[in-house]
C-alpha positions as CSV (number, residue, x, y, z in Angstrom):
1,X,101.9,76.2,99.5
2,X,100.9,72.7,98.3
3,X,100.3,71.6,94.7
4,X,97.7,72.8,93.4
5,X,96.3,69.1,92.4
6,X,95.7,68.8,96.0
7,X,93.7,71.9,96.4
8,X,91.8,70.7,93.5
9,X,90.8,67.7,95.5
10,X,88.2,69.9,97.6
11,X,85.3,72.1,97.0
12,X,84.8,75.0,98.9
13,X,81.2,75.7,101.0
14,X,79.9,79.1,101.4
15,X,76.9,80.7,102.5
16,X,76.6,84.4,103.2
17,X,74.7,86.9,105.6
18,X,74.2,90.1,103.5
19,X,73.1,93.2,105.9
20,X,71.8,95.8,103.9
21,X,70.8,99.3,105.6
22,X,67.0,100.2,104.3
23,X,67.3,103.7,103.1
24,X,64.5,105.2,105.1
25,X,64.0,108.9,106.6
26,X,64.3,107.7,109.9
27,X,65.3,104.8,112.4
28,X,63.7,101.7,113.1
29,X,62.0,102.4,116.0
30,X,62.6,106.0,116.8
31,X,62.3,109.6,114.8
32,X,66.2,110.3,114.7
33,X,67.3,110.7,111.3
34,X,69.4,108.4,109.2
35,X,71.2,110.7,107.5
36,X,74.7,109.5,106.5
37,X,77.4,112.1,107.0
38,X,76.3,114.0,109.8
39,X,78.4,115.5,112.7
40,X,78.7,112.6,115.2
41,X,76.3,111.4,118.2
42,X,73.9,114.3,116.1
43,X,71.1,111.6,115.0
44,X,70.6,110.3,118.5
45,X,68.0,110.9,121.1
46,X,66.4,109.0,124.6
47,X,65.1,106.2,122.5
48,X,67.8,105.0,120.0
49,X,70.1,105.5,123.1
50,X,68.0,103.2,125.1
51,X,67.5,105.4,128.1
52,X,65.1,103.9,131.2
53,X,61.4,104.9,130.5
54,X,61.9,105.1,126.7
55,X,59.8,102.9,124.3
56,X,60.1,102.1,120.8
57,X,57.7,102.8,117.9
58,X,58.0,100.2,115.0
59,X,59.1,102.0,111.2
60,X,56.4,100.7,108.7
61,X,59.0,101.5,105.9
62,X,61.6,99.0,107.2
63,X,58.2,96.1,107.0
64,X,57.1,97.7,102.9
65,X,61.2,97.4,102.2
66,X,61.3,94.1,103.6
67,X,58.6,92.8,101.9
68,X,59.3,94.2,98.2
69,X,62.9,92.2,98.7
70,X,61.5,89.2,100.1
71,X,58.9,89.4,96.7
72,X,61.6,90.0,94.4
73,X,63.0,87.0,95.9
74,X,60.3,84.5,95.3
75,X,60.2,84.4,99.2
76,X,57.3,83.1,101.7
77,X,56.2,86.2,103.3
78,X,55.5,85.6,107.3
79,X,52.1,86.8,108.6
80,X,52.6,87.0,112.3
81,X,56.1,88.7,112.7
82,X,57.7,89.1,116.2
83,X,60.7,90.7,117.6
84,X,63.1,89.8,119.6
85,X,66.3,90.8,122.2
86,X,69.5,89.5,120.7
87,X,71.1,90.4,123.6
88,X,75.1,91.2,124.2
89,X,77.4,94.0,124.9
90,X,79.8,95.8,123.2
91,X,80.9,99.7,123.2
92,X,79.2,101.1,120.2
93,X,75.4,99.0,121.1
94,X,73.7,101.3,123.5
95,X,70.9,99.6,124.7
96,X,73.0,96.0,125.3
97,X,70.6,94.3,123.0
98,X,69.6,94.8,119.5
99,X,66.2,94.4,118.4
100,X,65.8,91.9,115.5
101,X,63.5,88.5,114.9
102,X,64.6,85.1,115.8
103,X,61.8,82.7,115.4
104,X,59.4,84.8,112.8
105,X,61.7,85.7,109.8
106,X,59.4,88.2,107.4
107,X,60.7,86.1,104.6
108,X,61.7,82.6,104.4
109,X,63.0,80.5,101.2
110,X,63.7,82.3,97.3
111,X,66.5,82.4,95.7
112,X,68.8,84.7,93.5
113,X,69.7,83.9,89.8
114,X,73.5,84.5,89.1
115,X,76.4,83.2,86.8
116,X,78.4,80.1,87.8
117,X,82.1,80.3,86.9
118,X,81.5,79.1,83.6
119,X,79.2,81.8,82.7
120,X,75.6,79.3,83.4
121,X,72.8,80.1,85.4
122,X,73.0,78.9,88.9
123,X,70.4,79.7,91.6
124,X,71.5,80.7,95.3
125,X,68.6,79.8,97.8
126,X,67.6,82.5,100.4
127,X,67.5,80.6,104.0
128,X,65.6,83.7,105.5
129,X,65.4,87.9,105.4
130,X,64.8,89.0,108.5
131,X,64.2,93.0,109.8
132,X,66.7,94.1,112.5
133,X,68.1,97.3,113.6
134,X,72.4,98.5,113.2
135,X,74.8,99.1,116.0
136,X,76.3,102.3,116.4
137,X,80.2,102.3,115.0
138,X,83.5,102.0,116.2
139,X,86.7,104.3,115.1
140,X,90.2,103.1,115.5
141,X,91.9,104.9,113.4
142,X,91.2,109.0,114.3
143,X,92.7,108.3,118.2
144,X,96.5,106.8,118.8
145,X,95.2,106.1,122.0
146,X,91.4,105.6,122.5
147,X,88.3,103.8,120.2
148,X,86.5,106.7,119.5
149,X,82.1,105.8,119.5
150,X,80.1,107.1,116.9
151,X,76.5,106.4,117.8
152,X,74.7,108.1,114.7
153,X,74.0,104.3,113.0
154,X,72.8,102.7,115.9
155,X,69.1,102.2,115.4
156,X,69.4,102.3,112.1
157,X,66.7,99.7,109.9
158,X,68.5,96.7,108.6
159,X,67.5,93.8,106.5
160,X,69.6,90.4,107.0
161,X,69.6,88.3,103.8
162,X,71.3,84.9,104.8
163,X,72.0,82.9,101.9
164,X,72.0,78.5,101.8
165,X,75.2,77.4,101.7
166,X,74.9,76.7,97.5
167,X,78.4,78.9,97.0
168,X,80.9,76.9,95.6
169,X,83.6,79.8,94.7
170,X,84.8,83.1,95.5
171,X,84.2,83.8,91.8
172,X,80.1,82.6,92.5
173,X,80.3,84.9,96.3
174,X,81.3,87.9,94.2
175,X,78.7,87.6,91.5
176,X,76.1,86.6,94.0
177,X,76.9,90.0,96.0
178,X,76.7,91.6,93.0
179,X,73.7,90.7,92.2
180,X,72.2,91.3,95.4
181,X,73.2,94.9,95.4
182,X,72.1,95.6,92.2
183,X,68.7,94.1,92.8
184,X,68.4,96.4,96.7
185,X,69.5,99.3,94.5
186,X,66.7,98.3,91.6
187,X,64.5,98.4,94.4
188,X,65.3,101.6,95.9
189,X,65.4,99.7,99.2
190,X,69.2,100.3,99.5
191,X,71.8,102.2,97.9
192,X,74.5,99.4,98.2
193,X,77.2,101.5,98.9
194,X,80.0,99.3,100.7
195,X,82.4,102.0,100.7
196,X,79.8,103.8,103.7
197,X,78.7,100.3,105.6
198,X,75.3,100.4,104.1
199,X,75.9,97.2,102.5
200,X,78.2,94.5,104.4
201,X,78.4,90.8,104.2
202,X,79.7,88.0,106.6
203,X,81.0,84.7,105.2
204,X,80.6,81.6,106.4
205,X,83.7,79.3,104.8
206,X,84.0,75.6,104.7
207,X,86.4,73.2,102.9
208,X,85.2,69.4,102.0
209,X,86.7,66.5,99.9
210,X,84.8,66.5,96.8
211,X,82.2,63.9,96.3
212,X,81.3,64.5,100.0
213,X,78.0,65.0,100.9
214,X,78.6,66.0,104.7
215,X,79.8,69.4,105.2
216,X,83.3,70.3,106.7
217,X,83.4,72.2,109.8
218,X,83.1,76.3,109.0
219,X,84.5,79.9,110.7
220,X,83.2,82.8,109.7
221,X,84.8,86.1,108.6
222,X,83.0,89.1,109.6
223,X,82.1,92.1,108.2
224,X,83.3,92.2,104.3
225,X,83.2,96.3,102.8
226,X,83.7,95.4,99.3
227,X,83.0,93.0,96.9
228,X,86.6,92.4,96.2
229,X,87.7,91.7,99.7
230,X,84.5,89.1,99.7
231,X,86.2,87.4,97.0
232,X,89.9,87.7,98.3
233,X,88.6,86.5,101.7
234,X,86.7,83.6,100.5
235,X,90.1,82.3,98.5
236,X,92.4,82.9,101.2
237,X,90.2,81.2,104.0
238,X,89.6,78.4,101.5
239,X,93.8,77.7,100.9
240,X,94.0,78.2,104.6
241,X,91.7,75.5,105.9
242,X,92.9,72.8,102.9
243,X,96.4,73.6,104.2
244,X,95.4,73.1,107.9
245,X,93.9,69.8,106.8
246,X,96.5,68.2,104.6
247,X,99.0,68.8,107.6
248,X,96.6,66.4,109.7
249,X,95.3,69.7,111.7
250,X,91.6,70.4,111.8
251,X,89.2,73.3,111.4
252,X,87.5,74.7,114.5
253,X,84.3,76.6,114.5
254,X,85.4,80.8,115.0
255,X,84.8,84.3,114.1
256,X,87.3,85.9,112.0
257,X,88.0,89.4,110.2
258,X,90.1,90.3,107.3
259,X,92.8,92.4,106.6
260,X,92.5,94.2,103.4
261,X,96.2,95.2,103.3
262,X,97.8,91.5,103.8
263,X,94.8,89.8,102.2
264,X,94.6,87.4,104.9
265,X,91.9,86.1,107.4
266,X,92.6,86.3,111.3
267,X,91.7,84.5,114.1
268,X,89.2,86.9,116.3
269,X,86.9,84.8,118.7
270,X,86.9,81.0,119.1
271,X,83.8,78.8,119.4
272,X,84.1,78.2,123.3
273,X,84.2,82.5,123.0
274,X,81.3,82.8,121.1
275,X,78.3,84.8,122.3
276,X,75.7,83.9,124.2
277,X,72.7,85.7,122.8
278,X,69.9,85.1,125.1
279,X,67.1,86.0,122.4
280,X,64.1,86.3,124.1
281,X,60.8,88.4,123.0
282,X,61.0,92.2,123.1
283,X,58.4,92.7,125.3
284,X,58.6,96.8,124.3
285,X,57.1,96.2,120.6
286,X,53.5,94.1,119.3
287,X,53.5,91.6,116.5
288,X,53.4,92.8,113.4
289,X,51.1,90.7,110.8
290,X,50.9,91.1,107.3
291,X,48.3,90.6,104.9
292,X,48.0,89.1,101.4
293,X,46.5,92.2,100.3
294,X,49.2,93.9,101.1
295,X,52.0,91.7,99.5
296,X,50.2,92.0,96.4
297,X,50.2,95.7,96.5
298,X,53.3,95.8,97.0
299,X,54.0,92.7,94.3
300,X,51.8,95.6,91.5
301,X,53.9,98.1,92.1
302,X,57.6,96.2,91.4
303,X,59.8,97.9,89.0
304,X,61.7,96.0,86.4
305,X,64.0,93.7,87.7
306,X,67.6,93.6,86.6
307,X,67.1,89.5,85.7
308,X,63.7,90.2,83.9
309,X,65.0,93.2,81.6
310,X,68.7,90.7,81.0
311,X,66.0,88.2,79.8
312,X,64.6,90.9,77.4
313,X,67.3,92.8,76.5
314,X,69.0,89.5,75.1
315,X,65.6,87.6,74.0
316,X,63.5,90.2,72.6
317,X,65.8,92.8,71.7
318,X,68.4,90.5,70.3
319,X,71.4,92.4,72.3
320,X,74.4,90.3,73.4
321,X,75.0,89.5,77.0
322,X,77.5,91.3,77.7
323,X,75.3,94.2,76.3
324,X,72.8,93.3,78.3
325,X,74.7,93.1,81.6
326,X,76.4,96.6,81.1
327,X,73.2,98.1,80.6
328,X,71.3,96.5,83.6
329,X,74.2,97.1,86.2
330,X,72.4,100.3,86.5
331,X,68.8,100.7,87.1
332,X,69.1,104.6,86.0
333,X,70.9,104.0,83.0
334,X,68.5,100.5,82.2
335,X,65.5,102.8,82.5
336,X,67.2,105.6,80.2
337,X,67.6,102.4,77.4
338,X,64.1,101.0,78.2
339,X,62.9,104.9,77.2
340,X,65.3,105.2,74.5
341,X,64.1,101.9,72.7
342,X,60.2,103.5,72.6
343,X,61.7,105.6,70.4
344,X,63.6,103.3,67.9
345,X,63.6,100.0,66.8
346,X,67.1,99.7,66.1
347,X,67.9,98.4,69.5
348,X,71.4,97.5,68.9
349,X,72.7,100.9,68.0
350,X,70.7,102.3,70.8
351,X,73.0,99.9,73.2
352,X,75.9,101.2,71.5
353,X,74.9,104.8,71.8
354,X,74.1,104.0,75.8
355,X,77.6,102.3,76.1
356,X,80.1,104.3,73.7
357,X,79.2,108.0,74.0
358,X,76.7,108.3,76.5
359,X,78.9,106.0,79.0
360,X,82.0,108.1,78.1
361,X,80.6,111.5,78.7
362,X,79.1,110.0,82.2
363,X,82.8,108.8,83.2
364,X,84.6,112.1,81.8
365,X,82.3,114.1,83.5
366,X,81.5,112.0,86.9
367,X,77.7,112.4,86.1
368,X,75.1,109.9,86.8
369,X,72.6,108.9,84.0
370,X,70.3,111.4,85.6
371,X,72.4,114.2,85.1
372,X,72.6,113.6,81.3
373,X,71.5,116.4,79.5
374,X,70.0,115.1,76.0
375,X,66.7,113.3,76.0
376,X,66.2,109.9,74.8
377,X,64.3,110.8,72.3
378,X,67.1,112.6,71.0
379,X,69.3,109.9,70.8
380,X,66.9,108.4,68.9
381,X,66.6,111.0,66.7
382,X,70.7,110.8,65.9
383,X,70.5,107.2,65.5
384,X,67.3,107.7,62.7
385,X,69.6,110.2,61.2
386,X,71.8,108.1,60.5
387,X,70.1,105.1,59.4
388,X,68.3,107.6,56.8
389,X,71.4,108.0,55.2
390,X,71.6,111.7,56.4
391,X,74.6,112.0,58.5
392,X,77.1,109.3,59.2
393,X,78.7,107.7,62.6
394,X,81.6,110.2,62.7
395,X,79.5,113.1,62.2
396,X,77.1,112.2,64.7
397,X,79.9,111.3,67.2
398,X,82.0,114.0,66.8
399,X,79.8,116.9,65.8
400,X,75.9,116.5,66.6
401,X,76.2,114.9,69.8
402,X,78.7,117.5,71.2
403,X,76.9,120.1,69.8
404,X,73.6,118.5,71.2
405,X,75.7,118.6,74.8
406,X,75.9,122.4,74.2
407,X,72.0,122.9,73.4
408,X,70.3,119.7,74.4
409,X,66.7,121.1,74.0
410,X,67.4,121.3,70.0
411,X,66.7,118.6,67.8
412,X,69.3,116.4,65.9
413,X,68.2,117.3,63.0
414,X,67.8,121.0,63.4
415,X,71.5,120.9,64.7
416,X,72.5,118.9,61.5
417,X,71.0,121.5,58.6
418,X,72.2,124.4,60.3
419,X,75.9,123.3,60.3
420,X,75.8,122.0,57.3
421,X,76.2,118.7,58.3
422,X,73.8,116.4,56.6
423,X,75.2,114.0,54.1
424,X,75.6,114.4,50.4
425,X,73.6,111.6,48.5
426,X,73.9,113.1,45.4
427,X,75.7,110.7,42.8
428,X,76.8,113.8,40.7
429,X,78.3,115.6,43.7
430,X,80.1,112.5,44.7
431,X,81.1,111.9,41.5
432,X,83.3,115.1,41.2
433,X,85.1,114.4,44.8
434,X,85.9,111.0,43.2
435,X,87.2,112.7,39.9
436,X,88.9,115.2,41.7
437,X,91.0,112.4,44.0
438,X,91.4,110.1,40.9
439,X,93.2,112.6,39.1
440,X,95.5,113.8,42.5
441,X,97.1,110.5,42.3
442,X,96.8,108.5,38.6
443,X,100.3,106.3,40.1
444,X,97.9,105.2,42.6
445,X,95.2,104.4,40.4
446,X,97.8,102.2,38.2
447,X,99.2,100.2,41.7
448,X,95.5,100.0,42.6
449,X,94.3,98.2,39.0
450,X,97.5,96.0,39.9
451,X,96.1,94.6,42.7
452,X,96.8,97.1,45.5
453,X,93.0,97.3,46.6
454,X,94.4,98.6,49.4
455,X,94.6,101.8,48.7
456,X,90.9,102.0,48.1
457,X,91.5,103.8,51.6
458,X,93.5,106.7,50.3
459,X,90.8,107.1,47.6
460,X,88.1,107.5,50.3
461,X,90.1,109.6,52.6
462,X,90.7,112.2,49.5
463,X,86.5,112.2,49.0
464,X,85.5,112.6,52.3
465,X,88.0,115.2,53.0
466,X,86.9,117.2,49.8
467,X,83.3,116.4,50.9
468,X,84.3,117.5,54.1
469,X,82.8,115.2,56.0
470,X,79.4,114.8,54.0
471,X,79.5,112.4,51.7
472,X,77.7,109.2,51.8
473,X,80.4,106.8,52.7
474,X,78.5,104.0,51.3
475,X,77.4,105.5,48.1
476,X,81.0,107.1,47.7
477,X,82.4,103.2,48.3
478,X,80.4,102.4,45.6
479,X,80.8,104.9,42.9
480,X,84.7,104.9,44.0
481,X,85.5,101.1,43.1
482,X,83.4,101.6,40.1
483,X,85.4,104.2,38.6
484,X,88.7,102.6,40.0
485,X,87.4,98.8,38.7
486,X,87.2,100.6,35.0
């Protein structure tokens, strides 16, 4: 461990390769299903297995998928797209090649909008999204003795998102993976989930002095299933190769994978190891071309984006950022608020709605957003109620909106009037709870006209008690310190 002034000398280099599985019916060039889950070597057949005779058929889902990502990026869409034989063998790859692109990327340049360390905007260029297919998968850990082969992925439609090497942190890797599975997941292109391999991410990690322009020479760790080991990967590698040079040693070009239990990066395959591709063009599959018409089809029919409703959310609607942030992580829950806000203008009470009870019934209850039972308009409806004056915050909290759980087809209000829950607004009435506490505790009211405003609280908690719940608080505030002021 050296000091850490002489870590701080150096900056840190990374670019990423993000594969993210398209989340189509079937493969990318073959009928076998993509199901996730299934019994083993079920989603197979001739073709994904690369058996002599067999040909593939090209998935136009896996081009429309490509192409909303590479729009959502700001990318250069190609027009003539070929494919290629990345050829090499290992267990779980049937065919000994995989079928990707080399030369014709479908997108080139873009970028991705995240947070620096410090919070500010930073853009990560996109080098190139390219279209490829997924090996099958390896098990070590079901067998003491043997690598069991699980061939149900292979085949399955990838898209490769390779980043520039604009990284300068593990903090700006995480929130740049972040944002990349939120916007797949915005565009129902992939569901991002780490946890099952349908989103992984390779990092390629280099160390420089700072105020060097050249970069340092890099490794890369392969095959990242979480966000968090991305990070811890990214800071271990970049101690590691500082270490290696302040002892005089030097950094030499390899592959390397991760252990998640020691948080440590391990030496796997050496440059003078690496493979030997051999791309050459699949001669099995045509071009594909792509048409401006067809971009801007698929440009029309976009849905929000997470950075374009942040924008709003904190612009328009006035909302905080970290609002704003919570709200967009999900594109379900965004689109519940962008529904809910059609229905009220008071746009900050709708976020807290979305975030306190709405978020906490979700959690409690391990629902999605799309499980929630209670409209929007609803919601709205509570939050009107109680800008009206007709219920207050605890009420709605803790008797409309669980009794709205119980019949969510009813209205707020309806819910409200027949448990006798709307506010009392009536000075008179108020005026007699007020009485009635003033007179429980006339040593209080003595302390209080002697400067103990602090029990003003007691005072309150007496009325609302007697009121049972119903009393204006405002209105009761008021009336209250009158009376107490005397």
């Amino acid at each position: 461990m050296l000091a850490k002034e002489i870590y701080d000398k150096y900056e840190v280099v990374v670019g990423l390769e993000i594969h993210a599985q398209l989340q189509t019916k079937s493969k990318a060039y073959s009928a076998d299903s993509t199901a996730f889950g299934a019994a083993p070597n079920s989603n197979v057949s001739p073709i994904s297995l690369g058996h002599p005779g067999t040909l593939p058929r090209f998935n136009e889902k896996t081009l429309e998928y490509g192409v909303r990502l590479g729009v959502a990026c700001g990318s250069k869409i190609t027009y003539e797209n070929q494919f290629a034989r990345k050829n090499y063998f290992y267990a779980d790859l049937p065919k000994g090649y995989q079928i990707t692109q080399d030369t014709t990327p479908l997108c080139t340049g873009g970028k991705v909008l995240i947070k620096d360390e410090n919070g500010q905007d930073k853009y990560i260029g996109i080098t190139r999204i390219h279209m490829e297919e997924d090996s099958g998968k390896s098990i070590h850990d079901l067998d003491p003795y043997n690598t069991l082969i699980d061939l149900n992925r292979a085949g399955v439609p990838l898209v490769e998102i390779v980043s520039e090497p604009d990284i300068r942190s593990a903090q700006e890797a995480y929130n740049y993976v972040t944002e990349v599975r939120k916007l797949v997941r915005y565009l129902e292109i992939c569901d991002g989930n780490m946890e099952e391999g349908s989103l992984r991410c390779d990092a390629n990690v280099s160390v420089r002095l700072k105020g060097n322009k050249e970069f340092g020479e890099r490794t890369e760790t392969k095959n990242l299933n979480s966000i968090r080991n991305v990070f811890r990967a990214i800071e271990y590698e970049t101690k590691r190769q500082i270490e290696v040079l302040e002892s005089g040693g030097s950094i030499h070009m390899e592959t390397r994978g991760f252990d998640a239990v020691k948080g440590e990066t391990i030496s796997q395959r050496s440059k003078e190891m690496a493979h030997d591709y051999r791309y050459f063009p699949e001669p099995d599959l045509q071009a594909v071309f792509v048409k401006d018409e067809y971009v801007n089809t698929i440009k029309e029919s976009l849905p929000p984006l997470p950075n374009e409703l942040f924008d709003r959310y904190t612009k328009e609607l006035q909302l905080s950022a970290y609002d704003a942030e919570i709200i967009t992580e999900d594109k379900a829950f965004a689109l519940y608020y962008e529904e809910l806000t059609k229905h009220t203008k008071n746009y900050k009470a709708a976020a807290n709605w979305m975030m306190g009870a709405v978020k906490s019934y979700l959690n409690e209850n391990a629902l999605s957003i799309d499980e929630f039972p209670i409209a929007p308009k609803t919601i709205a409806e509570i939050i009107s109620l109680i800008d009206e004056g007709a219920i207050n915050n605890s009420i709605a909290n803790q008797k409309v909106f669980p009794a709205l759980l119980e019949k969510p087809n009813s209205s707020a209000k309806a819910i409200a009037e027949e448990n006798n829950w709307i506010q009392e607004s009536n000075s008179d009435a108020i005026d007699e709870f007020i009485e009635a506490a003033i007179a429980k505790f006339p040593e209080k009211v003595e302390e209080y006209r002697n400067g103990k405003v602090g029990l003003l609280g007691l005072f309150m908690g007496e009325v609302m008690k007697a009121s049972k719940g119903k009393a204006d608080p405002k209105l009761a505030t008021q009336l209250l310190k009158g009376k107490l002021d005397k």
